[in-house]
C-alpha atoms as an extended CHARMM CRD file, in Angstrom:
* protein
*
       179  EXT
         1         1  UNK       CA             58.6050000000      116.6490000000       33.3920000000  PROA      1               0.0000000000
         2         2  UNK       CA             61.8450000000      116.8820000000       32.5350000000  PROA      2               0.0000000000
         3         3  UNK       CA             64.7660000000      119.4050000000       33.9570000000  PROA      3               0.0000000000
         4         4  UNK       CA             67.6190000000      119.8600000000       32.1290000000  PROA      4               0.0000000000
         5         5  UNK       CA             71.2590000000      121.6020000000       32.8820000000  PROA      5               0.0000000000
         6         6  UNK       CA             73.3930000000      123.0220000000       30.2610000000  PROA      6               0.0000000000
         7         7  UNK       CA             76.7120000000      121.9250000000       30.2630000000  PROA      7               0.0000000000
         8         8  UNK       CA             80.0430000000      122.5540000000       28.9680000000  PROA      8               0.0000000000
         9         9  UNK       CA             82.4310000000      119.8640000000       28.0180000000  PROA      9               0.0000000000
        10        10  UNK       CA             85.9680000000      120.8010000000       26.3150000000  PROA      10              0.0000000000
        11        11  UNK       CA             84.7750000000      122.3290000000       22.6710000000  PROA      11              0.0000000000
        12        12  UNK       CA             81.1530000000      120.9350000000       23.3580000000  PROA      12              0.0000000000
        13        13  UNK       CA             78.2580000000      121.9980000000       25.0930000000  PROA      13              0.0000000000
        14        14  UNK       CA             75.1050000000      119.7800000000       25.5330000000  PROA      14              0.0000000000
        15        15  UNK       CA             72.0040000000      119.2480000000       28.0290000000  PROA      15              0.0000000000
        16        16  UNK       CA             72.3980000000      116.9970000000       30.9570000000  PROA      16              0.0000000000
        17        17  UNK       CA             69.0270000000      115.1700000000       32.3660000000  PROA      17              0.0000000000
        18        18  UNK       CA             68.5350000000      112.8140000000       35.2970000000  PROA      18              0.0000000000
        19        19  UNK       CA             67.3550000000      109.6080000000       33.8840000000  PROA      19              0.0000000000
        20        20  UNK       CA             64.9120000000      109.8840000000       36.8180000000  PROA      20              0.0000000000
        21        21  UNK       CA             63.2710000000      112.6350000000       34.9910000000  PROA      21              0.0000000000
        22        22  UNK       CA             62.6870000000      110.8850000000       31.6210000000  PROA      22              0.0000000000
        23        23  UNK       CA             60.5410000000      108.6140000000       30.5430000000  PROA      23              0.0000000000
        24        24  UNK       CA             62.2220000000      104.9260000000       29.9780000000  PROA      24              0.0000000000
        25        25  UNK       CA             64.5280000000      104.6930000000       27.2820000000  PROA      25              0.0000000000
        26        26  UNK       CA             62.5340000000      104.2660000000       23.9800000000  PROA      26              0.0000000000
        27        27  UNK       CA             60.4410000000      106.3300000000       21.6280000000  PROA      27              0.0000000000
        28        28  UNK       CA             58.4520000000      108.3220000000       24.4740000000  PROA      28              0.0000000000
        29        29  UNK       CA             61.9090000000      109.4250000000       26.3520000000  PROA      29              0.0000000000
        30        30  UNK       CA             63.4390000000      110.1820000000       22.9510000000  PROA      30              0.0000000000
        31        31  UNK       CA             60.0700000000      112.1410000000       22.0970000000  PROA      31              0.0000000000
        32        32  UNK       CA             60.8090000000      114.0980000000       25.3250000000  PROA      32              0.0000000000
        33        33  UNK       CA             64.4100000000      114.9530000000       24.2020000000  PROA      33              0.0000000000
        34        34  UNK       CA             63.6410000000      115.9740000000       20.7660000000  PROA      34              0.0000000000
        35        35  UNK       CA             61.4490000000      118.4350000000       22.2070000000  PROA      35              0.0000000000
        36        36  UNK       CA             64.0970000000      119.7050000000       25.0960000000  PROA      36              0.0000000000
        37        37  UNK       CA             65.8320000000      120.3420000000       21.8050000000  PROA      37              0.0000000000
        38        38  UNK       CA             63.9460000000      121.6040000000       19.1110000000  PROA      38              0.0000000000
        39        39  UNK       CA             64.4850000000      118.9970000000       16.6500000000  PROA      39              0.0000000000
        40        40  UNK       CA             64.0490000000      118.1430000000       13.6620000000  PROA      40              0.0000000000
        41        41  UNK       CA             64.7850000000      121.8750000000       12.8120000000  PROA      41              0.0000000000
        42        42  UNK       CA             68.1510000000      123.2410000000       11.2870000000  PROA      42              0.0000000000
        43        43  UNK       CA             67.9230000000      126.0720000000       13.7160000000  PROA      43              0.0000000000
        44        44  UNK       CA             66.6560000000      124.6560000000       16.9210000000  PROA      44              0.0000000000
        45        45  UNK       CA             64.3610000000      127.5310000000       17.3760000000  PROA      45              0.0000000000
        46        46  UNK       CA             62.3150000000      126.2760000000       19.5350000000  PROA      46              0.0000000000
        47        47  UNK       CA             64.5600000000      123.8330000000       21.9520000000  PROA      47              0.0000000000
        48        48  UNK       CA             67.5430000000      124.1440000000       23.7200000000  PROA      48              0.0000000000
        49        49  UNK       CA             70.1330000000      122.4200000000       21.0390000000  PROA      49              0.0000000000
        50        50  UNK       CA             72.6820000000      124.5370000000       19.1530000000  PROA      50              0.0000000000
        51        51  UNK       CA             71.8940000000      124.0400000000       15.7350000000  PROA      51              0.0000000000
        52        52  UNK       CA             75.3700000000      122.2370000000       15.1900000000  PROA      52              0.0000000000
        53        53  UNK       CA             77.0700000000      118.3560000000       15.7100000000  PROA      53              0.0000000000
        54        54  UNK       CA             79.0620000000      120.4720000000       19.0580000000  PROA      54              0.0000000000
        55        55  UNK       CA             76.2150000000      121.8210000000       20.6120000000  PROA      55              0.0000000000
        56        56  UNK       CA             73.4800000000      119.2810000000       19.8350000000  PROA      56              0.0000000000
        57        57  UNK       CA             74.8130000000      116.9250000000       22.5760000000  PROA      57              0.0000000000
        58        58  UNK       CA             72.8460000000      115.0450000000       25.4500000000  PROA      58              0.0000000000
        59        59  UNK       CA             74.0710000000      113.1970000000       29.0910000000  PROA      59              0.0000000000
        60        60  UNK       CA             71.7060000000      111.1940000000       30.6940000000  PROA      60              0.0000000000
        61        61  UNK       CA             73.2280000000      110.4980000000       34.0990000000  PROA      61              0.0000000000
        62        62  UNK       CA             71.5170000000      107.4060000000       36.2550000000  PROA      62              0.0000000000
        63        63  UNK       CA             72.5010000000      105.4830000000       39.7680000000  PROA      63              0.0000000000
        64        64  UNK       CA             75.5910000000      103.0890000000       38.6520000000  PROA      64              0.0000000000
        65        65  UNK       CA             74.3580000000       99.7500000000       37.5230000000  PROA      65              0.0000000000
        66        66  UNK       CA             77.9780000000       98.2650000000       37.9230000000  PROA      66              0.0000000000
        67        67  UNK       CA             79.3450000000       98.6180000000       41.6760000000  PROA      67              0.0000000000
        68        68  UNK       CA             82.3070000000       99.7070000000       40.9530000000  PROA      68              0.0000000000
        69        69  UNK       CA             80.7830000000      103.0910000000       39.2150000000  PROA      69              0.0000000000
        70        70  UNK       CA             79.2140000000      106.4280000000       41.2360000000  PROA      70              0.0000000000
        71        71  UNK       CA             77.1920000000      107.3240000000       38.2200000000  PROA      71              0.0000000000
        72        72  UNK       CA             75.8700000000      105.8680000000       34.9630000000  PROA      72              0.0000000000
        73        73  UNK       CA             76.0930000000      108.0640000000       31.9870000000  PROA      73              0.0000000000
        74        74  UNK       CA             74.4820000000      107.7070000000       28.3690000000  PROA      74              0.0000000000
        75        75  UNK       CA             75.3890000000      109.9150000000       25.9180000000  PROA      75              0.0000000000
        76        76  UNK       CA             72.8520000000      110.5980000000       22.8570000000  PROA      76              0.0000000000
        77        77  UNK       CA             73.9250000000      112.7500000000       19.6120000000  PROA      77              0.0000000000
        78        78  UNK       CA             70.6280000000      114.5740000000       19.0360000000  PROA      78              0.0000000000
        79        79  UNK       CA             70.2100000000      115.3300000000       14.9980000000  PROA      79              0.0000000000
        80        80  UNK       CA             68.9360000000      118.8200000000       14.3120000000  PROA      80              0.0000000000
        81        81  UNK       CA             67.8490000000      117.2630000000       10.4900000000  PROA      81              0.0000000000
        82        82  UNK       CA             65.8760000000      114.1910000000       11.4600000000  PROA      82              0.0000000000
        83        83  UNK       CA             64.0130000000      113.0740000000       14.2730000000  PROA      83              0.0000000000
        84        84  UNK       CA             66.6370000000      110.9640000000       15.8790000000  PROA      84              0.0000000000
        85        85  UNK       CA             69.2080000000      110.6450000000       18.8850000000  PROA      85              0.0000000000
        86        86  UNK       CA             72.0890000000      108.3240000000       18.2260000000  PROA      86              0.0000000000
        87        87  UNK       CA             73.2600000000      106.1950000000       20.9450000000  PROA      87              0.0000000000
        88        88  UNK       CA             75.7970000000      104.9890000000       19.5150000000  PROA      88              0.0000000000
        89        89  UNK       CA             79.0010000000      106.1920000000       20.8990000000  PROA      89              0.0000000000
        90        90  UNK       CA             80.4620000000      108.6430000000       23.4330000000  PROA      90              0.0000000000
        91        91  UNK       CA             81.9070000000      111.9570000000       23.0990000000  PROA      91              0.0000000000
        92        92  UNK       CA             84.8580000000      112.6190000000       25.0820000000  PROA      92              0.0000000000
        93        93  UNK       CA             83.8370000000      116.4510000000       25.5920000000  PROA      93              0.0000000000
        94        94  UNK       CA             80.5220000000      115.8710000000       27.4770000000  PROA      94              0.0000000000
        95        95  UNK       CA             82.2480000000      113.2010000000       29.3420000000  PROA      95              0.0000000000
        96        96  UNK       CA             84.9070000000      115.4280000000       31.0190000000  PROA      96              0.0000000000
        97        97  UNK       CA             81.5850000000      117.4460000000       32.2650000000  PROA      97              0.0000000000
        98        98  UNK       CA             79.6680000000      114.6540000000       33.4260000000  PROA      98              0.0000000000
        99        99  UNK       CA             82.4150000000      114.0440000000       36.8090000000  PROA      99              0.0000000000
       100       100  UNK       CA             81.6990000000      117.9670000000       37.5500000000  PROA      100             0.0000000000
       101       101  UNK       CA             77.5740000000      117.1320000000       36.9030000000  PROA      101             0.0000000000
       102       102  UNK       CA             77.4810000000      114.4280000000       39.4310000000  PROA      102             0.0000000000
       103       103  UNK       CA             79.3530000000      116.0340000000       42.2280000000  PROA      103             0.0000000000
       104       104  UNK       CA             77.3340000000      119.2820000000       42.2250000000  PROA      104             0.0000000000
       105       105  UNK       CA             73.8530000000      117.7550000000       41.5730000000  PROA      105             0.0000000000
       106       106  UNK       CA             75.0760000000      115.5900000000       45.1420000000  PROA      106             0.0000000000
       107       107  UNK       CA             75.1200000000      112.4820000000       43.4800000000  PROA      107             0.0000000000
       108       108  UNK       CA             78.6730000000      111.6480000000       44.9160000000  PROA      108             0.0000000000
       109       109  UNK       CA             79.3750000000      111.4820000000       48.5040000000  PROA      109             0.0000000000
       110       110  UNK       CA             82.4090000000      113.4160000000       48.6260000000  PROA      110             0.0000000000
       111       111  UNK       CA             84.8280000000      113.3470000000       52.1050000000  PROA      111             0.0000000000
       112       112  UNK       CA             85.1380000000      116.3940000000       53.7630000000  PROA      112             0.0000000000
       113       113  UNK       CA             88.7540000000      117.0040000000       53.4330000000  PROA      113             0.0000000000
       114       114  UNK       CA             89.0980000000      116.0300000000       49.4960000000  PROA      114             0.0000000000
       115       115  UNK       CA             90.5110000000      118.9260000000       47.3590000000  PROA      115             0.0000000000
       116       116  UNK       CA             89.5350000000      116.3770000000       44.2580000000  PROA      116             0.0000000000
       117       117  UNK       CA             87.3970000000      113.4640000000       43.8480000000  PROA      117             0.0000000000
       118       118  UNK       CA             87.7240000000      110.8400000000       41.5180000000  PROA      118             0.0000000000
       119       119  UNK       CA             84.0040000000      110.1810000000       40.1770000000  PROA      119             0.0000000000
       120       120  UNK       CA             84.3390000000      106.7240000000       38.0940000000  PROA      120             0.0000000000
       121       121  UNK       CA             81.8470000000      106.5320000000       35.5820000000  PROA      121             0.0000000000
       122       122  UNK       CA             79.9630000000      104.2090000000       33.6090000000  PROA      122             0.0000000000
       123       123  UNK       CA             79.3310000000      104.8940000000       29.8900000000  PROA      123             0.0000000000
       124       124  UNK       CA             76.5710000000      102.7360000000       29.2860000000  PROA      124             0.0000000000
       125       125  UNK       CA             77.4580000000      103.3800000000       25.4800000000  PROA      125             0.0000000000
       126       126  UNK       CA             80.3970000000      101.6430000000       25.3930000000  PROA      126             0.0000000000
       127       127  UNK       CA             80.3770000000       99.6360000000       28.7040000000  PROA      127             0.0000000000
       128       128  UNK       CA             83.7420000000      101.6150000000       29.3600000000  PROA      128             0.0000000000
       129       129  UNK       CA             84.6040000000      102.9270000000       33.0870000000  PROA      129             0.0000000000
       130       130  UNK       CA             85.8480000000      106.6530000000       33.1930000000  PROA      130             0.0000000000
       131       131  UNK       CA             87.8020000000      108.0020000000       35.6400000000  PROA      131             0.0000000000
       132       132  UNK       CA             87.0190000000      112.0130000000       36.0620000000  PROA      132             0.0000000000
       133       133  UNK       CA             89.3650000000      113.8710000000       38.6170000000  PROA      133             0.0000000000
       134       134  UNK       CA             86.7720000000      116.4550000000       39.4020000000  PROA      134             0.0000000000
       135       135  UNK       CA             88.6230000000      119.9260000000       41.5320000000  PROA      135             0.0000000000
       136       136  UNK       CA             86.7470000000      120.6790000000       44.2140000000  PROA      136             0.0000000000
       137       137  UNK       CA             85.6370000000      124.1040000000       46.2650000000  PROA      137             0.0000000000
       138       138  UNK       CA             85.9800000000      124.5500000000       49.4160000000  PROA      138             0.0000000000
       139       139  UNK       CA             81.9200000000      124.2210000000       49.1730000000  PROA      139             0.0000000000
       140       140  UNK       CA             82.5200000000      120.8650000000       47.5830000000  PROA      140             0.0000000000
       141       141  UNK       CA             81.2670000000      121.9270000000       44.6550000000  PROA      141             0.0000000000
       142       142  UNK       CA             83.1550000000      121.6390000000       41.3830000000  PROA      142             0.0000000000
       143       143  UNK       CA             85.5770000000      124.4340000000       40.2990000000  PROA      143             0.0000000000
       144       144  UNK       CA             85.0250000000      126.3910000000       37.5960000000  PROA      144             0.0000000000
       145       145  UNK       CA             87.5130000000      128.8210000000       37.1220000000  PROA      145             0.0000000000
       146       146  UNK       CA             90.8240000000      127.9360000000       36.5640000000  PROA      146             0.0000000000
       147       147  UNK       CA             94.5300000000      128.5720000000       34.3050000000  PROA      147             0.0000000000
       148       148  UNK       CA             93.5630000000      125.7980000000       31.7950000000  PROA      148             0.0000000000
       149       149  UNK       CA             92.9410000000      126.4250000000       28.1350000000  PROA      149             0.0000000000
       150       150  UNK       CA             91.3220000000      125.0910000000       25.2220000000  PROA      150             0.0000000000
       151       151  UNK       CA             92.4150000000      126.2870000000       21.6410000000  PROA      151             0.0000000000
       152       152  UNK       CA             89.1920000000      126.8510000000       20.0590000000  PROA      152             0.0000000000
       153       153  UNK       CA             87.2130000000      127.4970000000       23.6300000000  PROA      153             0.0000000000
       154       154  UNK       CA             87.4220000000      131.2570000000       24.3940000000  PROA      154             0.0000000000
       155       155  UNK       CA             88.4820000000      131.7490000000       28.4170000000  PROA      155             0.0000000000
       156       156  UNK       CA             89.9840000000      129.6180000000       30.4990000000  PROA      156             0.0000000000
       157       157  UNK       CA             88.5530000000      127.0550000000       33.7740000000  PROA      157             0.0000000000
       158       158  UNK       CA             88.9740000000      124.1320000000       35.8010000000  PROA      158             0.0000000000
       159       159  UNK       CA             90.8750000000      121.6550000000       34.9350000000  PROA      159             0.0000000000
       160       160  UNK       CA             89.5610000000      118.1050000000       34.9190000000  PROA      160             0.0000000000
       161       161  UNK       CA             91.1960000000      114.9560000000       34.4610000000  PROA      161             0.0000000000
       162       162  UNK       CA             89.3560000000      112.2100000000       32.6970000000  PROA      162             0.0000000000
       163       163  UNK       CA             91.1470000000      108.7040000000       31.9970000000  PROA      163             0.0000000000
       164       164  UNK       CA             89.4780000000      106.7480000000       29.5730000000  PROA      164             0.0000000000
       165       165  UNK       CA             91.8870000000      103.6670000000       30.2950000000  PROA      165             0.0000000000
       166       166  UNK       CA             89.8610000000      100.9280000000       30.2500000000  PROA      166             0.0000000000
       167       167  UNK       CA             88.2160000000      102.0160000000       27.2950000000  PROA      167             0.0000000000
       168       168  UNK       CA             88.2780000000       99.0180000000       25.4550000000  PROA      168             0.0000000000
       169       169  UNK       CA             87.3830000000       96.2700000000       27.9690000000  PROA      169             0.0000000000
       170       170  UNK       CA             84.0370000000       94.7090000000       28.7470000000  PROA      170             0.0000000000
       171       171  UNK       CA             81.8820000000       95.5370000000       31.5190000000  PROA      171             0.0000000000
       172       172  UNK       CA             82.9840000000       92.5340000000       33.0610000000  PROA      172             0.0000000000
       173       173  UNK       CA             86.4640000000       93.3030000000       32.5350000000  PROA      173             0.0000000000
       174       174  UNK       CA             86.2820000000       96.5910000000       33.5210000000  PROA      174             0.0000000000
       175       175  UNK       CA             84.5090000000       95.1070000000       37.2170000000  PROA      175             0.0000000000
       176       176  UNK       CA             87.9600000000       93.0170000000       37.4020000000  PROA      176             0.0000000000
       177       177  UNK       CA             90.5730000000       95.6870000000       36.7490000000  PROA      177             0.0000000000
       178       178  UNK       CA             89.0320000000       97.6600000000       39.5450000000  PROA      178             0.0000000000
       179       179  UNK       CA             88.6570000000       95.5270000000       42.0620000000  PROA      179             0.0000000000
């Protein structure tokens, strides 16, 4: 069975599932998540999904399969017209909540006397290595309030710092630039 956290990434929100929880990738784990969110159906009645390309949004996060990564991380569109969840890209929303994800769900060992943790993460979309400075509690959790602002997003919270600068490299590369 599958447990899912809702999560809220710049002007996105989506559901965030441990690949341990799923089925393996294919038509029974994206069975699973079409249920989790209602879909097909315009409104989403009956899932979790928001009825909309924002809210519609899925992070599968796994054990890195690349050393130099804490946490794998899939993102999945999930349609709300057809039965379908696109793997094909990334959204940079949900990935500036996946840093926050990992750290609280104690996927990340984090040092005791940190006030931020980088959490480098592999989009397994792309093959891309993120960087996520993720502020931390004095609990070592992930903060949540904060000053910063998102025009668009009512309220204000954390900040979190996500570098997408290796973007465009290979896996391989990627492996090289942060050794």
């Amino acid at each position: 069975m599958a447990f899912g956290h809702w999560g809220v990434g710049g002007t996105s929100k989506g559901i965030f599932l441990l690949a341990a929880d799923l089925p393996p990738p294919g038509p029974q784990r994206d069975a699973v998540i079409l249920r989790i969110f209602g879909s097909p159906d315009p409104r989403q009645i009956d899932g979790l999904g928001g009825a909309d390309t924002l809210t519609s949004k899925l992070a599968i996060i796994a054990p890195p399969t690349i050393p130099s990564a804490d946490v794998d991380y899939t993102f999945g569109q999930v349609s709300f017209v057809d039965a379908k969840v696109d793997y094909g890209g990334n959204c940079g929303n949900i990935s500036s909540a996946v840093g926050p994800f990992a750290v609280d769900k104690g996927l990340i060992q984090i040092p005791h006397d940190e006030k931020s943790h980088v959490v480098k993460i592999h989009n397994t979309n792309t093959g891309a290595l993120l960087k996520s400075t993720v502020h931390l509690s004095d609990e070592k959790t992930a903060l949540v309030e904060g000053e910063v602002k998102i025009a668009g997003v009512p309220g204000s919270g954390a900040p979190v710092d996500l570098d997408f600068s290796v973007l465009r490299q290979s896996t391989a590369e990627n492996e090289e630039l942060q050794r």
